[in-house]
C-alpha positions as CSV (number, residue, x, y, z in Angstrom):
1,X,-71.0,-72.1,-56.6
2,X,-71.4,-70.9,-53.1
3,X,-73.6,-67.5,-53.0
4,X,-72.3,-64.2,-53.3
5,X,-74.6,-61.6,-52.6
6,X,-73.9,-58.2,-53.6
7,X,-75.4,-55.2,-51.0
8,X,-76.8,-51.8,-52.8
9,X,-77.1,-49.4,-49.4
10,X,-75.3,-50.9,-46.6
11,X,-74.5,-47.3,-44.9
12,X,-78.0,-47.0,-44.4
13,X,-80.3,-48.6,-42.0
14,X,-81.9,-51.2,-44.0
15,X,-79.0,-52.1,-46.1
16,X,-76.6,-52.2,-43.2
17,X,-79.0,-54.5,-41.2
18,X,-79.2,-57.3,-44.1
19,X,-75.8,-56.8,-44.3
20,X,-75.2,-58.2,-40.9
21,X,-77.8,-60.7,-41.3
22,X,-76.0,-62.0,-44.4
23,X,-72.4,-62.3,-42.7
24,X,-74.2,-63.7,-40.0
25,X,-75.8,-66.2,-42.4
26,X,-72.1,-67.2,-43.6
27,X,-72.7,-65.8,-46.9
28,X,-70.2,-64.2,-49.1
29,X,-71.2,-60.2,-48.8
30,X,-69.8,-57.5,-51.2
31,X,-71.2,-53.7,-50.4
32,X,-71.3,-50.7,-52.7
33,X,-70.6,-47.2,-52.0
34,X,-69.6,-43.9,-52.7
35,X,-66.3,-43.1,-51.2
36,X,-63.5,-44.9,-48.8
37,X,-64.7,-43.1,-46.0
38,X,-68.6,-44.7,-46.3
39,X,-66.2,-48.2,-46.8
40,X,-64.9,-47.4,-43.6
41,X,-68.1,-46.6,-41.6
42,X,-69.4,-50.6,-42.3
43,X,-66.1,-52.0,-42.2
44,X,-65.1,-50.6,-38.9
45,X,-68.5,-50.4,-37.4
46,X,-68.4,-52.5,-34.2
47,X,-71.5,-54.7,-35.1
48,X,-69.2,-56.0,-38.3
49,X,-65.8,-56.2,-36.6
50,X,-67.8,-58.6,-33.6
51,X,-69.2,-60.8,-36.7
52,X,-65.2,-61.7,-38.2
53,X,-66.0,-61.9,-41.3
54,X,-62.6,-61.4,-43.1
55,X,-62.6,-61.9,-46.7
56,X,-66.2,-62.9,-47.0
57,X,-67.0,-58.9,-47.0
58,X,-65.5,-56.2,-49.7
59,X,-66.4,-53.0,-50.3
60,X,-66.9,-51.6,-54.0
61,X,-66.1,-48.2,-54.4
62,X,-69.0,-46.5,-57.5
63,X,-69.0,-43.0,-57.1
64,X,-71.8,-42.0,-59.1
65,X,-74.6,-44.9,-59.2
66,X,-76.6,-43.2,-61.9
67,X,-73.7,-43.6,-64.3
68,X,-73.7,-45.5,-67.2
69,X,-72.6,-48.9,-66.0
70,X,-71.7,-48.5,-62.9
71,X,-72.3,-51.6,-61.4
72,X,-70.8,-54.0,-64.4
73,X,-67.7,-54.6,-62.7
74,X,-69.2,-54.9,-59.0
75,X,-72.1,-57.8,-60.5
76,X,-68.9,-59.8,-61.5
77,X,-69.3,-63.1,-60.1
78,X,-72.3,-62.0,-57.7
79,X,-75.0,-64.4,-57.9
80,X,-77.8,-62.6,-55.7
81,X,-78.3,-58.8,-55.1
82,X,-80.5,-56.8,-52.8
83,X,-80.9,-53.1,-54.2
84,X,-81.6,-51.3,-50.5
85,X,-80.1,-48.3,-51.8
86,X,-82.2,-46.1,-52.6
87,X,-82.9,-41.9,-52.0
88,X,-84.5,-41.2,-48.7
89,X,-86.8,-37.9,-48.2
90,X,-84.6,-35.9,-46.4
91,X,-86.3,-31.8,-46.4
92,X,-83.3,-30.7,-48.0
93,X,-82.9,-32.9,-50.7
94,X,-83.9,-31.7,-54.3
95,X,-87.0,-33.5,-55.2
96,X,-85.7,-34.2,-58.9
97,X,-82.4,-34.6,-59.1
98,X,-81.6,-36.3,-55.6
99,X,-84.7,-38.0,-54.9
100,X,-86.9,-38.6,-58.2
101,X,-84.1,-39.3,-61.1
102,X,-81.4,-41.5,-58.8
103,X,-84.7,-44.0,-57.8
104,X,-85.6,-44.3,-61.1
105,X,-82.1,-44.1,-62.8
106,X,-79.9,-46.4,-60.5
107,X,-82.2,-49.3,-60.3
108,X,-82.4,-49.2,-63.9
109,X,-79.0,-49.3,-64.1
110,X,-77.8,-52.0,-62.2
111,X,-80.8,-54.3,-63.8
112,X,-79.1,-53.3,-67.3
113,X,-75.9,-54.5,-65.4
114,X,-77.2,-57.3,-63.9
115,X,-77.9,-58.4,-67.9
116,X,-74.2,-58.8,-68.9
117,X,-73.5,-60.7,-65.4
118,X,-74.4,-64.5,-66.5
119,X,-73.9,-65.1,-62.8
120,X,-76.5,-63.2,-61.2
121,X,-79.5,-65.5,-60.3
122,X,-82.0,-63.5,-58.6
123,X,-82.3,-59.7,-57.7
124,X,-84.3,-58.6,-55.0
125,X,-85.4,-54.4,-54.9
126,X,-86.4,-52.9,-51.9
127,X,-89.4,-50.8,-52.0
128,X,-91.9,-49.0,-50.4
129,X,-95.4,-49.4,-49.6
130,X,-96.0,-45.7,-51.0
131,X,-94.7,-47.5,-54.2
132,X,-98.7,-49.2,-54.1
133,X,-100.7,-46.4,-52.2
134,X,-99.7,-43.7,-54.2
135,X,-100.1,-40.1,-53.3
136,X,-103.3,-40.2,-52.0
137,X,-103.7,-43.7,-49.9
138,X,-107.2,-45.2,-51.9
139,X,-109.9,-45.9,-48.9
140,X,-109.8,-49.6,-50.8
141,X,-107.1,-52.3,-49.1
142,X,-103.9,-52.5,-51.2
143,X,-101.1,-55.4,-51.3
144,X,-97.8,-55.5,-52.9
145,X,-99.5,-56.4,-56.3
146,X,-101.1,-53.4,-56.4
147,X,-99.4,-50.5,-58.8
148,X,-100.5,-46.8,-58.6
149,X,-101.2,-45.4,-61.5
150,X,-98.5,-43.7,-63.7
151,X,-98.7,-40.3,-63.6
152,X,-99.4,-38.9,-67.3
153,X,-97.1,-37.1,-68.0
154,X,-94.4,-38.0,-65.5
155,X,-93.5,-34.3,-64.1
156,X,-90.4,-33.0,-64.4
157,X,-90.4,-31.2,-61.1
158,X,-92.4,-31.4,-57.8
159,X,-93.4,-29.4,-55.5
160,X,-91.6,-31.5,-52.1
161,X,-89.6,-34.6,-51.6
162,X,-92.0,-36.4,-50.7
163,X,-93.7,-36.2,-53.9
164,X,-90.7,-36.8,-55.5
165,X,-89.8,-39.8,-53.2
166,X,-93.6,-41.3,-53.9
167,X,-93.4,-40.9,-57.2
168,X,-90.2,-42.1,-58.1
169,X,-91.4,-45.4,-56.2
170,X,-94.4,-45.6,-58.6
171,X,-92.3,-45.2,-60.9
172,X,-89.7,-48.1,-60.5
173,X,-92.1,-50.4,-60.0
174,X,-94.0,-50.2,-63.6
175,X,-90.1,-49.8,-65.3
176,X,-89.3,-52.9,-63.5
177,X,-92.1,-54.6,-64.7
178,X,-91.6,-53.7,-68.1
179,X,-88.0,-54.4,-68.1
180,X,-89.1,-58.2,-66.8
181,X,-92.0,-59.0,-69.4
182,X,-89.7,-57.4,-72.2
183,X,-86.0,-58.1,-71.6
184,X,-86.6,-61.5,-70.1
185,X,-83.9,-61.7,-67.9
186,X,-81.9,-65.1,-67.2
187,X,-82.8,-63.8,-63.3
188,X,-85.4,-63.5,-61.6
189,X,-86.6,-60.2,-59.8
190,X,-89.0,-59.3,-56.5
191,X,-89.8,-56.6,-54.4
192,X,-89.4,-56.2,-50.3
193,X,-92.1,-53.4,-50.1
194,X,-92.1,-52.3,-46.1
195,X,-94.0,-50.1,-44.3
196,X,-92.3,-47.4,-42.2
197,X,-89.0,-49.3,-40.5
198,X,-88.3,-49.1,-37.1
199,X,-85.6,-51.0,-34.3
200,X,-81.9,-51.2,-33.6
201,X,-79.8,-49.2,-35.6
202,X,-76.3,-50.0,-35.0
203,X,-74.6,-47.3,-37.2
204,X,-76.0,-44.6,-34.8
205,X,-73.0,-44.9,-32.6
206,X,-74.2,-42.0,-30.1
207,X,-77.3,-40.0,-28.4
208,X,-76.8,-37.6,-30.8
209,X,-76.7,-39.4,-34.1
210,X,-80.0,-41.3,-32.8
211,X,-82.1,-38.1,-32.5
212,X,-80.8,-36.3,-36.1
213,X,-79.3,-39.5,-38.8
214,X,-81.4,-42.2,-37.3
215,X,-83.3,-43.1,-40.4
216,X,-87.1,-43.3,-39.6
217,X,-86.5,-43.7,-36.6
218,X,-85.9,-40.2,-36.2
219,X,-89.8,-40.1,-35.9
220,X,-89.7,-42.6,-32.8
221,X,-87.3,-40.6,-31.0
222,X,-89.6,-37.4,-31.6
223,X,-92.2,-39.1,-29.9
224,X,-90.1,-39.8,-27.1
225,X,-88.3,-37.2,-26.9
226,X,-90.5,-34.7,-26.9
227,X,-91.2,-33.6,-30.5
228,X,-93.9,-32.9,-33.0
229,X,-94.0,-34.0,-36.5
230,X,-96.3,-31.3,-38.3
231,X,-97.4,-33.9,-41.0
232,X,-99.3,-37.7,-40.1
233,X,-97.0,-40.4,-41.2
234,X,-98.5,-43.7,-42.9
235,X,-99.8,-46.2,-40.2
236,X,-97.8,-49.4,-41.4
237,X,-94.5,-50.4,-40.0
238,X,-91.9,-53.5,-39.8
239,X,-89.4,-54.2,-37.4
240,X,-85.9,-53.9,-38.7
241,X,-85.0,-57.5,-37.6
242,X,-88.2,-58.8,-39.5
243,X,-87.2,-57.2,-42.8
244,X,-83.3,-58.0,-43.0
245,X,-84.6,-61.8,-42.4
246,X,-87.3,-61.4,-45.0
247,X,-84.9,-60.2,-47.7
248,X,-83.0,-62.9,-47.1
249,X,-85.1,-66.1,-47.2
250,X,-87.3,-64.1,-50.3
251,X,-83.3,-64.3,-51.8
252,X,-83.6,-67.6,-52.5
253,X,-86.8,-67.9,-53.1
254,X,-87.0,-69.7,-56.8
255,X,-90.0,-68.6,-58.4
256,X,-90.8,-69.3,-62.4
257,X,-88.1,-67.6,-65.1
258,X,-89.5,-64.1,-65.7
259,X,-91.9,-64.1,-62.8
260,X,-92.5,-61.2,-60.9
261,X,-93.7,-61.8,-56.7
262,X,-93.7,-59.0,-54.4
263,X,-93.9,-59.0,-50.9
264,X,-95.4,-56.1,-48.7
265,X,-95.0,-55.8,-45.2
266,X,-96.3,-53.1,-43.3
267,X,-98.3,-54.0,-39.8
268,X,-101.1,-51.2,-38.5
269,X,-99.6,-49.1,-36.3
270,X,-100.5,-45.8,-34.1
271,X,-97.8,-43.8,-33.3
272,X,-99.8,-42.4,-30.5
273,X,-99.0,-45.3,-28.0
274,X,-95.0,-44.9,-28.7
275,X,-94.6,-42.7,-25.3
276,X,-97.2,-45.4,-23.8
277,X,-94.8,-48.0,-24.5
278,X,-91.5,-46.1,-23.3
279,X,-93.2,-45.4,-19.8
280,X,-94.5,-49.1,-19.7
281,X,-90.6,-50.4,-20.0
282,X,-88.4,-47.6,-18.8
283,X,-90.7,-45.9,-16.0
284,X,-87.5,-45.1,-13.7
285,X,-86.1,-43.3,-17.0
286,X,-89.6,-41.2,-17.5
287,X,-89.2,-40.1,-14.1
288,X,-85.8,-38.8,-13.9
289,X,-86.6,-36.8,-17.4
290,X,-85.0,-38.2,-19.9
291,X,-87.9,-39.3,-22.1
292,X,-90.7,-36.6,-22.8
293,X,-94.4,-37.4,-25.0
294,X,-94.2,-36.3,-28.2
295,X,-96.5,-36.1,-31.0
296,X,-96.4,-38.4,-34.2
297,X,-99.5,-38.1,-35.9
298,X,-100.7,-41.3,-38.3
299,X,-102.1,-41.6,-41.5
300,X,-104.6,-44.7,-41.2
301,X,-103.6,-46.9,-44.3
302,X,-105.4,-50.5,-45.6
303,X,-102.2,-52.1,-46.5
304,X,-102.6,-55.9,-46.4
305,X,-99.3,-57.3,-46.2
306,X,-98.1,-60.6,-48.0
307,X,-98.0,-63.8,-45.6
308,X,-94.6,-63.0,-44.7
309,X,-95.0,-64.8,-41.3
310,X,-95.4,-68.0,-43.1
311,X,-92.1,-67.3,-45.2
312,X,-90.5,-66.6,-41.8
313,X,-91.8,-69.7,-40.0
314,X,-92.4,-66.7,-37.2
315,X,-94.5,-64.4,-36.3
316,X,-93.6,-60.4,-36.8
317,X,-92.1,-58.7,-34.0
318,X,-94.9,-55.7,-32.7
319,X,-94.3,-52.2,-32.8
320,X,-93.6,-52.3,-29.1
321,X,-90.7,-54.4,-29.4
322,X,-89.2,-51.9,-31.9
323,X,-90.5,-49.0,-29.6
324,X,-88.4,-50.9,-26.8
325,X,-85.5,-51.9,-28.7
326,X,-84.5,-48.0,-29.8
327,X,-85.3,-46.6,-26.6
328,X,-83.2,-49.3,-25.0
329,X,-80.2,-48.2,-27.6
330,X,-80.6,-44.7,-26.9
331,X,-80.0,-45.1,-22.9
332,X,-77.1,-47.2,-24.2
333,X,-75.6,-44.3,-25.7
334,X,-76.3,-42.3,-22.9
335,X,-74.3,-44.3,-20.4
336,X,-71.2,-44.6,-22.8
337,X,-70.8,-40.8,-23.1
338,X,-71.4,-40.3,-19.2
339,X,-69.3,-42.9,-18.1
């Protein structure tokens, strides 16, 4: 049976990326989201429309992923998933009940789905390295092995998203564990645990949307643009184009019945040298103004990632080449809405 891979968060940066990869692959590619309108955004996004991919991609419409559910009818006939949907930090965000709960609640969901779907073969979550640091980064090294400790009780409440966003990682990982060694799946499950994830977004479709609903990149474009995160962001990062082909060759991976293998990903990085490397490639735009330093502080981490470069027959593309590859997609935008 030829693969068809079903798509958790394809309106959002990482999702939409390995959706391109995957269409690009030749693969079979159904997407989930919320509404018509979020259909629309991927279907009609330029990137997808240049790719052809005509009946190999389908949108399926869930409106509430926590349901009970939700995704039964959407794993029919699906033999690979990747769960890229997941709550992002944004400040306004409730901590509990749009960060915390629809982490924990939708990827136990669709693995309960993924149960009644004889089909599915393998199901691959994506993570986040705060998933293994924890709250407090450990002065120890960590890999994707690693699991923070539960907190004991789990709160109820927290005092940010961010602690919310953190915890509801920890979280997922130990449940998904548990639901491995005890429900013994007739899949197979791993975790893509990335650093920070930076490089060409192709559903920011102008200047505007680059700087405000860029993703994490939003913290590239303050350092370029001139503005000032008040809080240090963890010092590990992958390039976009690196973690949409990970996912993919980790896919179909076929490691032991019941076996759990995460990969981590998150190369040192110091986000003071991201105005270092947008003078080095774009002086003539520096000079004319466009581009102003900024101030990104980091959080030094000892994350040792998995040897992803051997699984990619490559090595990892720098920070500078992600640095480069927004900033280049920015002036893009510019010289569409002058012209």
């Amino acid at each position: 049976m030829a693969a068809t891979i079903l798509i958790t968060g394809a309106s959002g940066l990482i999702g939409f990326r390995i959706l391109l990869a995957a269409l690009a692959a030749g693969y079979n590619v159904r997407y989930t989201v919320r509404s018509e309108e979020k259909a629309q955004v991927v279907s009609s996004n330029p990137a997808v429309r240049k790719l052809a991919p005509g009946d190999r991609l389908s949108p399926i419409i869930i409106p509430d992923f926590s349901a009970d559910g939700a995704f039964d009818s959407a794993l029919e006939g699906v033999t690979h998933v990747i769960h890229a949907g997941s709550p992002v930090p944004f400040p306004t965000y409730d901590p509990t009940t749009e960060v915390f709960q629809p982490t924990v609640k939708i990827t136990s969901g669709l693995l309960s789905s993924a149960l009644k779907a004889p089909s599915v073969q393998r199901v691959i979550i994506t993570s986040s390295i705060v998933a293994n640091l924890g709250l407090i980064p450990p002065s120890s090294p960590v890999t994707a092995s690693t699991r923070a400790s539960l907190p004991n009780p789990v709160p109820s409440s927290f005092k940010d998203v961010f602690e919310g966003y953190v915890t509801g990682k920890i979280v997922e990982l130990h449940n998904t564990d548990e639901f491995v060694k005890t429900r013994n799946p007739h899949f197979t499950v791993s975790h893509v645990i990335p650093g920070y994830v930076f490089g060409r977004n192709e559903l920011a479709l102008d200047a505007a949307t680059m700087q405000t609903q860029n993703s994490s990149n939003n913290f590239l474009m303050m350092g370029m643009l001139g503005g000032e995160l008040p809080s240090p962001i963890h010092g590990g990062f992958v390039h976009i184009d690196d973690l949409a082909d990970l996912h993919l060759r980790i896919l179909f991976l076929e490691p032991k019945a019941g076996e759990i293998e995460d990969f981590g990903v998150a190369t040192k990085v110091d986000y003071g040298t991201i105005f270092d490397y947008v003078e080095k490639a774009f002086p003539e735009a520096v000079k004319a103004g466009v581009f102003k330093r900024g101030k990104v502080p980091t959080l030094p981490v000892d994350y040792k990632s998995s040897d992803v470069e051997r699984l990619l027959g490559r090595k990892l593309k720098p920070f500078e080449s992600a640095v480069v590859d927004v900033v280049g997609q920015y002036l893009e935008r510019l010289r569409k809405e002058k012209a």
